[in-house]
C-alpha positions in Angstrom: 3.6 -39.7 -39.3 0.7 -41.1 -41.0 -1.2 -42.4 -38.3 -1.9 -38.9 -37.2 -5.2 -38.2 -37.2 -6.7 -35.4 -40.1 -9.4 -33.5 -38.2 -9.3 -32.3 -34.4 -9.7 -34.8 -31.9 -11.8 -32.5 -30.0 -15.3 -31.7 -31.0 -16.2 -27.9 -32.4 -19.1 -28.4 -30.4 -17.5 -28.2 -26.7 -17.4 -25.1 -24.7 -14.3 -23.5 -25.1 -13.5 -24.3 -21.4 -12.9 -27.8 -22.1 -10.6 -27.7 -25.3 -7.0 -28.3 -24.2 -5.2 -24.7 -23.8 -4.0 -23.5 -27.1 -6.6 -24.9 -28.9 -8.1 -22.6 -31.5 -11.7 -22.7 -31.7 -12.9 -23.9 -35.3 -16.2 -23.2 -36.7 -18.7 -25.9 -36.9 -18.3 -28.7 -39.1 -14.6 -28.7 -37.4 -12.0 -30.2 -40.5 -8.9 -28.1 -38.7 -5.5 -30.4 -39.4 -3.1 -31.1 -36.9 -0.2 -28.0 -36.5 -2.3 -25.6 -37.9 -3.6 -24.2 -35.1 -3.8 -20.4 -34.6 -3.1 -18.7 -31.0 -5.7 -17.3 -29.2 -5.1 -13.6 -27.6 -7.0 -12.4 -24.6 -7.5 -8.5 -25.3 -5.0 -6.4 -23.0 -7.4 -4.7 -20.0 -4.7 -2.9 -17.8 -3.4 1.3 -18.5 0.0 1.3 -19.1 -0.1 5.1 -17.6 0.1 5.6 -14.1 -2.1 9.0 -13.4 -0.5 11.8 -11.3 -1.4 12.9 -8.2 -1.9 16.5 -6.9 -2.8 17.9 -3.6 -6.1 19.9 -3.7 -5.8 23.3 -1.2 -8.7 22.9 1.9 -10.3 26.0 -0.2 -11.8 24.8 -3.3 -13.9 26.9 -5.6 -17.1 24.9 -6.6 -18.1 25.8 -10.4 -21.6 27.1 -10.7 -22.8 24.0 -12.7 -21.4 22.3 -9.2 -23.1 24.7 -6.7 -26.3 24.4 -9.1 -26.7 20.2 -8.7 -26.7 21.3 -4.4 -22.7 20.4 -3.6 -21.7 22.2 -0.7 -18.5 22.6 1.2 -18.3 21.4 5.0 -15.6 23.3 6.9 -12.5 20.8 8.2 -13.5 21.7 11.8 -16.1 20.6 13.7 -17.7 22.3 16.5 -19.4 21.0 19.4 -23.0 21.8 20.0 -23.5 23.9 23.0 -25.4 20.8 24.9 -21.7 18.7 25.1 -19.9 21.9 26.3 -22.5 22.2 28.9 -21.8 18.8 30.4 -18.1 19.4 30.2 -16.8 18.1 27.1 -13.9 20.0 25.3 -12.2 19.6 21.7 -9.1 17.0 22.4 -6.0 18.3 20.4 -3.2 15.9 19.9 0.4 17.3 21.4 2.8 18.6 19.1 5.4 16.9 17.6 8.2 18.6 19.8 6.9 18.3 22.7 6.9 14.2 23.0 9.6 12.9 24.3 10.1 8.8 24.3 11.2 7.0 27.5 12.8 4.2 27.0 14.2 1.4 29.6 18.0 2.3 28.5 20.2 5.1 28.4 21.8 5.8 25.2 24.6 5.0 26.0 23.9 1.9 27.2 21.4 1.5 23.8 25.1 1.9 21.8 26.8 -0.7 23.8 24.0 -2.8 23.4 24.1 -2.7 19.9 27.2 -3.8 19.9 26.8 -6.6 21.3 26.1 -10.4 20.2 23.4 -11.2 18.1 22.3 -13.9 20.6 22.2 -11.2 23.7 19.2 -10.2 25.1 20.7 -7.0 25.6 21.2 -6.6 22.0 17.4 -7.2 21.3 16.4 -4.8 24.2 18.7 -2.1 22.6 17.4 -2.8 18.9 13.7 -2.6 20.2 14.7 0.7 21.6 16.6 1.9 18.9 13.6 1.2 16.7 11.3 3.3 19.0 13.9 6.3 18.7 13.6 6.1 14.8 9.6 5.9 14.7 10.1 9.1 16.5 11.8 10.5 14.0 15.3 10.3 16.6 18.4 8.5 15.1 21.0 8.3 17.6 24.5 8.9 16.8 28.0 8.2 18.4 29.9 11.4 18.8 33.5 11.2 20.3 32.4 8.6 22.3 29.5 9.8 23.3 25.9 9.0 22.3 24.0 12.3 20.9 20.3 12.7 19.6 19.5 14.4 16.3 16.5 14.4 14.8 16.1 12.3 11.5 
């Protein structure tokens, strides 16, 4: 144990980047013995609090301090300038929910059977793919008596 050396074997006078990590940085002059060293801590940057969220109604009231600094509110809709309507152009408004229906390759019947088959079949792939388009329309379809029946999910 005494051939241990007395001081730091690393200079005071390197950048902190090129001490070994866990190396407490010593003022000048150095002198620091061996297994004395102190532990550096990084101060903590994150917020242990996650923030709530809450949904704002479309009709907000600005605050006269707001309305003074020149915020204004823009309606949601937008209206076509009389020039587009002229040349033909007409708001596009998606279909509703209900209405679409999904077409798929198989029956459901055959989509059941198909599911129960092999995990090598193709069949079994062809009825999973079209399974999965049934439940990303929101369509899970269920076995009833023996029968294959739609409900919405």
């Amino acid at each position: 144990m005494d051939d241990l050396p007395k001081t730091n074997p690393v200079p005071s006078h390197q950048p902190k980047a090129d001490r070994p990590f866990g190396e407490a940085s010593q003022p000048a002059g150095g002198g620091g013995q061996v297994g004395s060293i102190s532990e550096e801590v990084a101060p903590v940057t994150g917020n242990a609090e996650v923030g709530v969220f809450s949904e704002i109604g479309r009709e907000v009231e600005l605050s006269p301090e707001v309305k003074k600094a020149g915020v204004t509110i823009k309606s949601d809709t937008i209206v076509l300038p009389p020039s587009l309507t002229e040349l033909g152009m007409r708001e596009v408004t998606p279909p509703p929910a209900a209405a679409s229906k999904v077409v798929l390759p198989l029956s459901d019947e055959q989509i059941a059977q198909g599911l129960q088959q092999s995990l090598l079949s193709s069949w079994r792939w062809l009825a999973e793919w079209c399974r999965r388009q049934l439940l990303q329309a929101h369509v899970i379809l269920k076995t009833v008596k023996g029968s294959s029946v739609r409900s919405k999910g």
